[in-house]
N, CA, C and O atoms as CSV, one atom per row, in Angstrom:
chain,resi,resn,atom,element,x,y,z
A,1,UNK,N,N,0.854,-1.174,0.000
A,1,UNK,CA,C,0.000,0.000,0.000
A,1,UNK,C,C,0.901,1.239,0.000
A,1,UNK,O,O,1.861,1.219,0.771
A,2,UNK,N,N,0.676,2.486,-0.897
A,2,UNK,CA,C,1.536,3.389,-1.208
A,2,UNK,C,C,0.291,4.225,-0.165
A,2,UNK,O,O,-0.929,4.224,0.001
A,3,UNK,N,N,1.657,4.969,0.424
A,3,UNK,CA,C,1.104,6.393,1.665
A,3,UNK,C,C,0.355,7.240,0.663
A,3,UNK,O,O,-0.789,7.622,0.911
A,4,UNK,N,N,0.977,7.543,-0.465
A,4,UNK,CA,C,0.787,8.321,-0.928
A,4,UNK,C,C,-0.523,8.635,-2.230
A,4,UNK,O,O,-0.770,9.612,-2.936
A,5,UNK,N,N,-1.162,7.227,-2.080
A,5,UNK,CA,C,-2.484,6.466,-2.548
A,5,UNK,C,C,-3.330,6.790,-1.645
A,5,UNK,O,O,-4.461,7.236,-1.843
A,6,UNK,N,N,-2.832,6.585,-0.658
A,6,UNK,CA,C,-3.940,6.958,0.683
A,6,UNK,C,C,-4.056,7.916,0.568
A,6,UNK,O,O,-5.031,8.088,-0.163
A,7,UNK,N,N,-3.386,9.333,1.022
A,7,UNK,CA,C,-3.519,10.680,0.803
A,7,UNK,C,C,-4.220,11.175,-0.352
A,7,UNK,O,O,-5.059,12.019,-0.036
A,8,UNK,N,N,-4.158,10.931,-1.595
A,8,UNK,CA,C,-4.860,10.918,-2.814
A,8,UNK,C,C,-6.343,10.839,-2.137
A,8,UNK,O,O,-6.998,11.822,-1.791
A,9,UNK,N,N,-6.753,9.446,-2.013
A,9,UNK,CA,C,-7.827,8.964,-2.007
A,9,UNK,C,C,-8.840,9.536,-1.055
A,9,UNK,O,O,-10.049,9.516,-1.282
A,10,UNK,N,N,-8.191,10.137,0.212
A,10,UNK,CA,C,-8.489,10.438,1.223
A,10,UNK,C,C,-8.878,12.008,0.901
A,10,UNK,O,O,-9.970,12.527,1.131
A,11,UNK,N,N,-7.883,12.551,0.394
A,11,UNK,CA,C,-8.368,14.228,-0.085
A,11,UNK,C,C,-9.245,14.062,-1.255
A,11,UNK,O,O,-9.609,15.215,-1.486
A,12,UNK,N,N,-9.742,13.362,-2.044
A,12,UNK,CA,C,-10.475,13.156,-3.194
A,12,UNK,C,C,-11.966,12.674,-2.437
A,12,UNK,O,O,-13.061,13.118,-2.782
A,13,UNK,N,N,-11.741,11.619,-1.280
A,13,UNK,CA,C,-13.157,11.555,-0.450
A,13,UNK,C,C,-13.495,12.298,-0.196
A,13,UNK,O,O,-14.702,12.441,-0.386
A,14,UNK,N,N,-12.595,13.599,0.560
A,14,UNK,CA,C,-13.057,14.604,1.710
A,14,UNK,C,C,-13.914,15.814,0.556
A,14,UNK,O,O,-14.781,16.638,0.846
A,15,UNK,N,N,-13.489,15.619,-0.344
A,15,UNK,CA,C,-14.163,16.758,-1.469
A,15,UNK,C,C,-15.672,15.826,-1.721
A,15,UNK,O,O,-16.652,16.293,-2.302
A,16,UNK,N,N,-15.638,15.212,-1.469
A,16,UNK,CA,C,-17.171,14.168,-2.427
A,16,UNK,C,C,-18.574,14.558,-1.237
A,16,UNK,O,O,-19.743,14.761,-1.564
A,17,UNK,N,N,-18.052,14.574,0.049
A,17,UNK,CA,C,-19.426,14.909,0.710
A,17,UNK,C,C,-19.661,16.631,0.652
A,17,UNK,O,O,-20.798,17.072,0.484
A,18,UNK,N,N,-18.781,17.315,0.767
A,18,UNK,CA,C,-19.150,19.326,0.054
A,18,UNK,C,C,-19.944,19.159,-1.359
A,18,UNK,O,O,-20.960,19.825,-1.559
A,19,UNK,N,N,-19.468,18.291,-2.285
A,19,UNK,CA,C,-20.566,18.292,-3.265
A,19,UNK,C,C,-21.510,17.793,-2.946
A,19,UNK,O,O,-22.534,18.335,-3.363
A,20,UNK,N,N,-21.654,16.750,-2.217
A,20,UNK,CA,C,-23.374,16.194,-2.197
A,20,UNK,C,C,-24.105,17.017,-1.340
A,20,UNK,O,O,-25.243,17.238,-1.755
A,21,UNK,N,N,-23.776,17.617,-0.125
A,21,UNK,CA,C,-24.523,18.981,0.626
A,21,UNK,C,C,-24.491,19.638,-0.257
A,21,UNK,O,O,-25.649,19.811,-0.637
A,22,UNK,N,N,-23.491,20.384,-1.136
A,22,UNK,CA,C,-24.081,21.559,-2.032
A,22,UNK,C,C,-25.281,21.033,-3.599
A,22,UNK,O,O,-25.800,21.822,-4.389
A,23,UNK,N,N,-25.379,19.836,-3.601
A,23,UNK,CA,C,-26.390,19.308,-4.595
A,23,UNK,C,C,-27.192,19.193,-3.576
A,23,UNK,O,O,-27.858,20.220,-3.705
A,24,UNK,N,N,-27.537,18.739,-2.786
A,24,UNK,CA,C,-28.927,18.573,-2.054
A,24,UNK,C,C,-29.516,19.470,-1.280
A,24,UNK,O,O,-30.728,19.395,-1.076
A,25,UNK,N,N,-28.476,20.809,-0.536
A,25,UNK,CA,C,-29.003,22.090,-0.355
A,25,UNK,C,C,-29.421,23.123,-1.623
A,25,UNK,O,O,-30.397,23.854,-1.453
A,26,UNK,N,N,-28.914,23.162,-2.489
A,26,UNK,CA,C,-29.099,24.072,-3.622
A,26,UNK,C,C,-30.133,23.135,-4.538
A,26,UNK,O,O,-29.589,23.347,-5.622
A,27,UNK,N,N,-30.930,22.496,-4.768
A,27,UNK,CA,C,-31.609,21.116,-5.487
A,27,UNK,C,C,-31.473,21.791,-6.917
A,27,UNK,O,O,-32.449,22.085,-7.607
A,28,UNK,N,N,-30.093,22.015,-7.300
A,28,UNK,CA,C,-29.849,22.128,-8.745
A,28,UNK,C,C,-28.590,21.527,-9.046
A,28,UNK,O,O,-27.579,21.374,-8.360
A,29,UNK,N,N,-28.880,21.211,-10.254
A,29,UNK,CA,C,-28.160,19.698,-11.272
A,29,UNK,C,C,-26.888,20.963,-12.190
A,29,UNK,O,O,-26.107,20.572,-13.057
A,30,UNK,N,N,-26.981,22.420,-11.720
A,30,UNK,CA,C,-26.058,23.438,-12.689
A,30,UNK,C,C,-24.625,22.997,-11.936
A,30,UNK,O,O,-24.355,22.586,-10.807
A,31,UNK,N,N,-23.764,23.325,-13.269
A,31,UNK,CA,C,-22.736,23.165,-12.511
A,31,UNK,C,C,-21.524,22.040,-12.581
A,31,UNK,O,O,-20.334,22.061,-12.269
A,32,UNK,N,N,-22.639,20.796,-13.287
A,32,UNK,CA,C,-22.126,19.444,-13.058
A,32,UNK,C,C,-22.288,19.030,-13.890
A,32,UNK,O,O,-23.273,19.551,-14.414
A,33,UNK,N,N,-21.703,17.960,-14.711
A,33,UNK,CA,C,-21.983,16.639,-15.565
A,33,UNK,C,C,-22.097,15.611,-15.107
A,33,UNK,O,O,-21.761,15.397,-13.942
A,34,UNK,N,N,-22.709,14.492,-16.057
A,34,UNK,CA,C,-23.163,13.272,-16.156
A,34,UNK,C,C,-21.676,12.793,-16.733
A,34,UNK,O,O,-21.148,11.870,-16.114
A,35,UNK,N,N,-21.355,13.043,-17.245
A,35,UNK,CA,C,-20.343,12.829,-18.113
A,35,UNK,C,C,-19.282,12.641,-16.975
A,35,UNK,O,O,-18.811,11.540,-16.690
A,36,UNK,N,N,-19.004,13.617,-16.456
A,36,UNK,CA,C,-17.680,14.021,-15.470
A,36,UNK,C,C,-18.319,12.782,-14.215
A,36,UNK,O,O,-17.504,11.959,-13.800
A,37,UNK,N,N,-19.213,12.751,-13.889
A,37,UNK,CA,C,-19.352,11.477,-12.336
A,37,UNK,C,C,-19.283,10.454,-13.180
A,37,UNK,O,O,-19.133,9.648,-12.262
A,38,UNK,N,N,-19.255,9.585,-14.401
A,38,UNK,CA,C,-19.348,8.389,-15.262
A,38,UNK,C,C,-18.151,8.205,-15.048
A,38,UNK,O,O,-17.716,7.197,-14.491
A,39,UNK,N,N,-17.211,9.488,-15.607
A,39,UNK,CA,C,-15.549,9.304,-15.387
A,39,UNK,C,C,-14.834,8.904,-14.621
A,39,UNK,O,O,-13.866,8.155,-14.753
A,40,UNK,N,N,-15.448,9.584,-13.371
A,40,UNK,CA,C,-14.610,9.284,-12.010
A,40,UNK,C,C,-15.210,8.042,-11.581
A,40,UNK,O,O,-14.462,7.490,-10.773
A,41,UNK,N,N,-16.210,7.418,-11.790
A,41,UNK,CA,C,-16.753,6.529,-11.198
A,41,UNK,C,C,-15.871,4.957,-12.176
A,41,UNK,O,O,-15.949,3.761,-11.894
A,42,UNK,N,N,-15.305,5.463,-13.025
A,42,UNK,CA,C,-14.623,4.105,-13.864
A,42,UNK,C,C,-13.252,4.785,-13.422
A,42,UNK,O,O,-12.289,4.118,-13.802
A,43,UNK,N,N,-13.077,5.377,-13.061
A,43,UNK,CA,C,-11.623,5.420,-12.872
A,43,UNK,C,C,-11.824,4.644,-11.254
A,43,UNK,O,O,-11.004,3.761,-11.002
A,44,UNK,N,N,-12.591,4.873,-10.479
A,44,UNK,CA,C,-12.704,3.952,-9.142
A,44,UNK,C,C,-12.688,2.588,-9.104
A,44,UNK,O,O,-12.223,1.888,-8.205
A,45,UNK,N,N,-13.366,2.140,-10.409
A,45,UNK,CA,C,-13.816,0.922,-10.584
A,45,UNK,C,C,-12.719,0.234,-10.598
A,45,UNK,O,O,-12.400,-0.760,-9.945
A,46,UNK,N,N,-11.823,1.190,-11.866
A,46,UNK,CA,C,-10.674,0.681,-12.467
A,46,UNK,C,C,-9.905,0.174,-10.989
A,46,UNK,O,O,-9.679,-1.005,-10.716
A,47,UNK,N,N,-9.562,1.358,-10.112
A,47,UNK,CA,C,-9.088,1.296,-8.830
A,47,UNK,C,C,-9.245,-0.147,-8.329
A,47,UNK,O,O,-8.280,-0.909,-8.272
A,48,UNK,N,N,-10.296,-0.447,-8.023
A,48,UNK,CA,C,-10.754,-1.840,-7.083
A,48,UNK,C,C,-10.257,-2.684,-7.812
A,48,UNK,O,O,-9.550,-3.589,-7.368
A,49,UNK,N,N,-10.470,-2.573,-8.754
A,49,UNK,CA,C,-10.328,-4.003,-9.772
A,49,UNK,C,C,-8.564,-4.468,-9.792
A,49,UNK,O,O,-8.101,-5.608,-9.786
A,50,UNK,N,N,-7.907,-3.292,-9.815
A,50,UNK,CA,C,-6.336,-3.217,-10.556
A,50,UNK,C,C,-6.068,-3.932,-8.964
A,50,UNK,O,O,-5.215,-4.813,-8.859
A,51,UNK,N,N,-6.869,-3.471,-7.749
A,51,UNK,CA,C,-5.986,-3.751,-6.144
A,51,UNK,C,C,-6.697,-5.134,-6.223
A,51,UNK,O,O,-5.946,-5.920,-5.646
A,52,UNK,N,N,-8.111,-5.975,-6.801
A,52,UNK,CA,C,-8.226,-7.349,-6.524
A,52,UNK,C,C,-7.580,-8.046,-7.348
A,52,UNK,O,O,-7.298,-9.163,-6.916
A,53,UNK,N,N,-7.174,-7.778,-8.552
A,53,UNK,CA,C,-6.248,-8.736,-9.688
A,53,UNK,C,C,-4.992,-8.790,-9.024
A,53,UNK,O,O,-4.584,-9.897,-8.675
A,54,UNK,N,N,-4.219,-7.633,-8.759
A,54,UNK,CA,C,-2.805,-7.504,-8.561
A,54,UNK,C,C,-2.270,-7.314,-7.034
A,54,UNK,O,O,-1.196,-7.807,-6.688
A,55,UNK,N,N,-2.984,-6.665,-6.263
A,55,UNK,CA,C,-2.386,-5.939,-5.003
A,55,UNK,C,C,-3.477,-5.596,-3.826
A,55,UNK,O,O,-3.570,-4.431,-3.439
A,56,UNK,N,N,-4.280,-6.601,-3.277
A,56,UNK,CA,C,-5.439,-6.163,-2.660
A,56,UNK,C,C,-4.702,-5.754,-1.627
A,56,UNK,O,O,-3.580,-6.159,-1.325
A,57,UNK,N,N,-5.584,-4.648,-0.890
A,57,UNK,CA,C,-5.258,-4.130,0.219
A,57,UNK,C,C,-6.132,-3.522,0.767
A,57,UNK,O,O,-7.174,-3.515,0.111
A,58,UNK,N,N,-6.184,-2.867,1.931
A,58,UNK,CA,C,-7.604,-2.191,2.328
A,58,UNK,C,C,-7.872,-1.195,1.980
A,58,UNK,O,O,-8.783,-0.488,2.411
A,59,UNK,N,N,-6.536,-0.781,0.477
A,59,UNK,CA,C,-6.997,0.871,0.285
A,59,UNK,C,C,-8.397,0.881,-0.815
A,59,UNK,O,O,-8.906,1.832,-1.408
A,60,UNK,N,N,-8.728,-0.430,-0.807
A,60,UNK,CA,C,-9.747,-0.708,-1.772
A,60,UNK,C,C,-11.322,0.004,-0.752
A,60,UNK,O,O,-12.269,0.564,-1.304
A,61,UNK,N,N,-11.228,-0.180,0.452
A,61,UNK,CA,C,-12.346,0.066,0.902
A,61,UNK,C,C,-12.711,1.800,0.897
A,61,UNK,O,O,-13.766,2.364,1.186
A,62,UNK,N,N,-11.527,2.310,0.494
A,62,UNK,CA,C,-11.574,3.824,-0.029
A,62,UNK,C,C,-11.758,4.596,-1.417
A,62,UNK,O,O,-12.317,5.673,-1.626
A,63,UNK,N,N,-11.049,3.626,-2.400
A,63,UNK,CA,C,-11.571,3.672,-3.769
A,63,UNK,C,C,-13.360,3.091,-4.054
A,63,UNK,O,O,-13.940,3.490,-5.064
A,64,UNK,N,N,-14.046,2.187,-3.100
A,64,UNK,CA,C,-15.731,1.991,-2.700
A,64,UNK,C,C,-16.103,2.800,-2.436
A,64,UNK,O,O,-17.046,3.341,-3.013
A,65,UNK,N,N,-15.399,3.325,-1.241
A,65,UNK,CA,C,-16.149,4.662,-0.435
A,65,UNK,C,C,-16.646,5.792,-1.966
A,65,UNK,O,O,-17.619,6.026,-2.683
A,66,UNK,N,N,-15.190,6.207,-1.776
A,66,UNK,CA,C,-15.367,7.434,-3.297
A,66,UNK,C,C,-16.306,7.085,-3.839
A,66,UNK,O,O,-17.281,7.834,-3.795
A,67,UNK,N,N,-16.417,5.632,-4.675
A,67,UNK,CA,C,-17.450,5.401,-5.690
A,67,UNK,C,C,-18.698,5.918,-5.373
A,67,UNK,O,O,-19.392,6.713,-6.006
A,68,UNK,N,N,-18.874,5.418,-4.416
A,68,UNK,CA,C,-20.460,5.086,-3.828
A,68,UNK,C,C,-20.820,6.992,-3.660
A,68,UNK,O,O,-21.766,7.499,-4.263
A,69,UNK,N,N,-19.933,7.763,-2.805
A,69,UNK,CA,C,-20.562,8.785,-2.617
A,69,UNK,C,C,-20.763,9.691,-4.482
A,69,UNK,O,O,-21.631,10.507,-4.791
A,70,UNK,N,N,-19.600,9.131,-5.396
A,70,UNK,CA,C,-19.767,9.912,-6.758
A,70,UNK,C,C,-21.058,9.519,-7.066
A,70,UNK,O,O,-21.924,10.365,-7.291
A,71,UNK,N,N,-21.423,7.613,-7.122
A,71,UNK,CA,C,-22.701,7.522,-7.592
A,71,UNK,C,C,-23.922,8.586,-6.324
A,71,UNK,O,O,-24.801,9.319,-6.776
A,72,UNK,N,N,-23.747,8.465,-5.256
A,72,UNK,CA,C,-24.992,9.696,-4.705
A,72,UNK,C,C,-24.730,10.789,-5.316
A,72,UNK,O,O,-25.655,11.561,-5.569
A,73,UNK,N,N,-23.679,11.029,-5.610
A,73,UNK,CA,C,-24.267,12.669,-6.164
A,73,UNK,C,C,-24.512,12.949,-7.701
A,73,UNK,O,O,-24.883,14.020,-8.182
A,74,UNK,N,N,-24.220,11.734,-8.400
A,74,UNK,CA,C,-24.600,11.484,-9.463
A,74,UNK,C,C,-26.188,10.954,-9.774
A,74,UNK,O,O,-26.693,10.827,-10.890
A,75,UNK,N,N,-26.705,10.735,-8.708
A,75,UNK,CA,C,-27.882,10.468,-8.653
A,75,UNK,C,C,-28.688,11.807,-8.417
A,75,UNK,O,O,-29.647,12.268,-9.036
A,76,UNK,N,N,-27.932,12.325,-7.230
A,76,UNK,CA,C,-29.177,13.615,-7.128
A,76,UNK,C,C,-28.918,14.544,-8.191
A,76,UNK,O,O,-29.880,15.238,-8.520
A,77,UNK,N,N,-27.416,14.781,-9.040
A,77,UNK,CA,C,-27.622,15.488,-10.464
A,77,UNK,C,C,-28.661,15.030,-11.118
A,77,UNK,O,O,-29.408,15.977,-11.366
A,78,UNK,N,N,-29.115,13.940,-11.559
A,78,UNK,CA,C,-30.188,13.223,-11.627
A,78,UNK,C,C,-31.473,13.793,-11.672
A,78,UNK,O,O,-32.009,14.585,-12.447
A,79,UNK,N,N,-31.897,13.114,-10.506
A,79,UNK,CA,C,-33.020,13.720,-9.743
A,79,UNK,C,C,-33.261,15.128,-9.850
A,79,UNK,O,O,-34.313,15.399,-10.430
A,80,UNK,N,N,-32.618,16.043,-9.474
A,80,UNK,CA,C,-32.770,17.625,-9.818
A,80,UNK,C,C,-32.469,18.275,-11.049
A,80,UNK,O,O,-32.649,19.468,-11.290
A,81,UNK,N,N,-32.015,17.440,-11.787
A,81,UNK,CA,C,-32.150,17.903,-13.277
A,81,UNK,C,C,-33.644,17.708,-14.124
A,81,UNK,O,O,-34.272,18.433,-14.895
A,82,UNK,N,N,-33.830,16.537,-13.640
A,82,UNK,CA,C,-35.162,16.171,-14.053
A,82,UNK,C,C,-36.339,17.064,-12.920
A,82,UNK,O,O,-37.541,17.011,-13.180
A,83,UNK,N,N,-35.831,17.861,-11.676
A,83,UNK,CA,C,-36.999,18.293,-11.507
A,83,UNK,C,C,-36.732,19.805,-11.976
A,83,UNK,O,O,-37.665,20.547,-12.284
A,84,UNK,N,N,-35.588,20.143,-12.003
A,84,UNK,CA,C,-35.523,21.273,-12.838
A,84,UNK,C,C,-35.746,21.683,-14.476
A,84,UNK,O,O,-35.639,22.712,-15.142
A,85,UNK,N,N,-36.108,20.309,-14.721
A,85,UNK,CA,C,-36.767,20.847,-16.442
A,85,UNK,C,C,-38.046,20.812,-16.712
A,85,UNK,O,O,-38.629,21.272,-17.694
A,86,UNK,N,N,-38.810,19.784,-15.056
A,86,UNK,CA,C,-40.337,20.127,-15.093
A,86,UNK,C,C,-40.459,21.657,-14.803
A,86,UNK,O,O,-41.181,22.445,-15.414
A,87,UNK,N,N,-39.671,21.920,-13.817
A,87,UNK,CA,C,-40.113,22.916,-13.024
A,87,UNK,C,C,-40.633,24.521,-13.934
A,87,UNK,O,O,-41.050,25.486,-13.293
């Protein structure tokens, strides 16, 4: 396990919950792509996958973490895009 994977991963988490409060306080989808959370969410994937083929370690339970919170806020882009084009 590289220190310096951790640190990455760890400052890249700490940014993922400020976006999902600022998507779910502001309930607007401006700002953001679909495109851009698809990205990061295969580059995570890629993550898990490269540490179960080659090098498992527990930094995998941090490349999940990330995922999971990109897919929530990729969901409420979602959700508030679609209620912002009824609206």
């Amino acid at each position: 396990m590289s220190i310096f994977e951790v640190i990455m991963l760890l400052c890249f988490g700490l940014a993922w919950p400020f976006s999902i409060h600022k998507s779910y306080k502001t309930k607007t989808s401006e700002g953001k792509s679909l495109i851009f959370f698809i990205v990061i969410i295969i580059g995570y994937i890629s993550g898990i996958i490269n540490k179960i083929l080659y090098r498992y370690d527990h930094v995998v339970f941090l490349y999940g973490l990330n995922a999971t919170m990109v897919f929530v806020d990729a969901m409420l882009y979602l959700r508030y895009k679609k209620i912002n084009k009824n609206a």
